[in-house]
C-alpha positions in Angstrom: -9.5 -72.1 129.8 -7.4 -75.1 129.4 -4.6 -75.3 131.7 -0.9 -75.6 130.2 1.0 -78.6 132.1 4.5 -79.6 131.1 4.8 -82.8 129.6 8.0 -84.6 129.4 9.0 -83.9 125.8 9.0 -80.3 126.9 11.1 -80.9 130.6 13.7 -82.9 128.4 13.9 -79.9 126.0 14.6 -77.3 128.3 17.0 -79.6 130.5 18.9 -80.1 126.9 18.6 -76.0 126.7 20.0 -75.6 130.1 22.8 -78.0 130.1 24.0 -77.0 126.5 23.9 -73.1 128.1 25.9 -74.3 131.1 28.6 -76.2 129.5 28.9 -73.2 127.2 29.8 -71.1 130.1 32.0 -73.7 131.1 33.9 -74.1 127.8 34.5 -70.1 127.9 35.8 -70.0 131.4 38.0 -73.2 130.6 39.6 -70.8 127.5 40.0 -68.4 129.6 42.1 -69.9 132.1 44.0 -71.8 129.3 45.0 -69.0 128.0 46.3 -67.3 130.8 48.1 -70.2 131.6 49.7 -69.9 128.2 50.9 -66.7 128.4 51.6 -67.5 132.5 54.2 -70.2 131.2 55.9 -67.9 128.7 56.6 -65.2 131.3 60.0 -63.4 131.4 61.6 -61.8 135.0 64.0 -59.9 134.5 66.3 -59.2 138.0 69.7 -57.7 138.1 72.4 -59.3 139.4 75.0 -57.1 141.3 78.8 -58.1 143.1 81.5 -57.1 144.8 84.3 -59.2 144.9 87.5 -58.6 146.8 91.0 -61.0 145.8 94.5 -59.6 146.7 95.1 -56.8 145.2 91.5 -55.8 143.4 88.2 -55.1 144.0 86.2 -56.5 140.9 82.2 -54.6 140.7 80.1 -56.5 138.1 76.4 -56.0 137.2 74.1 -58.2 135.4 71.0 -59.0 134.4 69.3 -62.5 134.8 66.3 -63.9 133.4 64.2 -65.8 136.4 60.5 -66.4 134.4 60.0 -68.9 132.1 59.9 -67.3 128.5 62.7 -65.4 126.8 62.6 -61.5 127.7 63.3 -59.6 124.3 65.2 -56.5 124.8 62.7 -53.2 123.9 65.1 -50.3 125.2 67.9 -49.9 127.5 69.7 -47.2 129.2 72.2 -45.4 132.0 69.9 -42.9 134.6 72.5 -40.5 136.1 72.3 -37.0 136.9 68.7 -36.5 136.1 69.2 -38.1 132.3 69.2 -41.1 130.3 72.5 -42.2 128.6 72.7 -45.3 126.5 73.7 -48.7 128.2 77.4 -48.6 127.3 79.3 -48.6 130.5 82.9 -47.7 129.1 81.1 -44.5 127.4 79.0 -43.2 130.3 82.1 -43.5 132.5 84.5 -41.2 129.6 81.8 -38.9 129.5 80.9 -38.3 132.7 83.9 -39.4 135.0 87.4 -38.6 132.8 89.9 -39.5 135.9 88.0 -42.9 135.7 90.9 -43.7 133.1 93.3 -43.4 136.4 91.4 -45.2 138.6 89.7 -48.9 137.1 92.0 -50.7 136.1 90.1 -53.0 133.5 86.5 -52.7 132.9 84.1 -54.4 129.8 80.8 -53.7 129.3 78.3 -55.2 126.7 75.9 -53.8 125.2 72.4 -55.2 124.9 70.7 -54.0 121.8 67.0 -53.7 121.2 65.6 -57.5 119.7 68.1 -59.1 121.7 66.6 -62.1 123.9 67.4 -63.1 127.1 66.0 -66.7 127.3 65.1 -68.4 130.9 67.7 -69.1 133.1 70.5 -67.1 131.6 73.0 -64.0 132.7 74.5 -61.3 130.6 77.0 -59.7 132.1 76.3 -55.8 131.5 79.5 -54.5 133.3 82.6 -55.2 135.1 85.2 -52.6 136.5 88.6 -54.0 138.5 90.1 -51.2 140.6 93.6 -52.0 142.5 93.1 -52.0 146.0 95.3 -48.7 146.5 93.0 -46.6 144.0 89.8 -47.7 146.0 89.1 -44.5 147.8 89.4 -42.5 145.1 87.2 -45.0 143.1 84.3 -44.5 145.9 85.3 -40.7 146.0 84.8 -40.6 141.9 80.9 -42.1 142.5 80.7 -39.6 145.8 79.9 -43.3 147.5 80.6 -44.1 151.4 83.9 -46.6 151.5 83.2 -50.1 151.4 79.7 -49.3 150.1 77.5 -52.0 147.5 75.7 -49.3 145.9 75.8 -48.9 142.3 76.3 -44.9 141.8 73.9 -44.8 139.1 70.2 -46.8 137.8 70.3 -49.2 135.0 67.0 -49.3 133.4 65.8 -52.4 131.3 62.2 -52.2 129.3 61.4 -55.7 128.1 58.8 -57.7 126.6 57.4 -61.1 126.2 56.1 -63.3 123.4 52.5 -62.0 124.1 53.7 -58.4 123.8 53.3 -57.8 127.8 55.9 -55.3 128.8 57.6 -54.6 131.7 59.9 -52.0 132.9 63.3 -52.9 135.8 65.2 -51.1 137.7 68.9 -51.6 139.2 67.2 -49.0 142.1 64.2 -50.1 142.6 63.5 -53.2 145.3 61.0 -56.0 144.4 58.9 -57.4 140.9 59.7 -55.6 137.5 57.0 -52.9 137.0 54.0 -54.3 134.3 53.6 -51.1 131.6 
């Protein structure tokens, strides 16, 4: 029986086999990575952004939300958690509905109202709501939200769901500490 011995034609051939395999693997992980480094540098985060401020004779109490990533966050659904239910994010509403003698006790208040398709790009602030209440109505402001005097809390949750370019969505929460939830 004649014994088979590899020549050099045939070591050169499967060295070009092995190589081509190899820097196909490498060409796939490379995509891989380039494409989570695509969507990576797209990335919206939303946080919220919440004051007190005190001058003479107010207390101003603002929310906002700010975008931290570095894509534009588009706007999938907003809305008010209170009570155990979901009102729409319109500030000057809620507060008719669900707090009348608020009418006797803020001053001034706006609100704006971020509709669904609206973008947040990187780096900016929308101001979602502001109330002034005179310093002599503030007990009764903090009695209204059943809130300890002097305290930062917001009486209710704001809830933002949001989405990137890519599609990813994320859900955040005035209430809830830390990185907006992935969906």
């Amino acid at each position: 029986m004649k014994k088979k011995i590899l020549n050099t034609e045939k070591i050169i051939g499967f060295s070009a086999i092995f190589i081509s395999l190899l820097t196909l693997i490498i060409f796939l992980y490379q995509t891989k990575i380039i494409s989570k480094q695509a969507r990576l540098s797209v990335t919206p985060r939303l946080t919220f952004t919440a004051g007190v401020g005190h001058f003479d004779d107010v207390i101003k109490f603002s929310v906002g939300i700010k975008n931290n990533g570095l894509g534009p966050a588009i706007i999938d659904s907003t809305a008010i958690f209170a009570n155990n239910k979901y009102y729409p994010l319109n500030f000057k509403d809620f507060t008719k509905k669900n707090y009348p003698q608020a009418d006797t006790i803020i001053s001034n208040s706006s609100t704006n109202i971020i509709a669904r398709g609206a973008t947040i790009l990187p780096n900016n602030e929308v101001q979602i709501a502001e109330a002034v209440v005179p310093n002599e109505k503030i007990a009764s402001y903090y009695k209204m939200y059943n809130l300890p005097i002097g305290s930062t809390d917001f009486p209710f949750d704001v809830i933002i769901y949001y989405s990137s370019i890519y599609e990813e969505k994320w859900k955040v929460s005035l209430k809830t500490v830390g990185h907006p939830i992935e969906l």
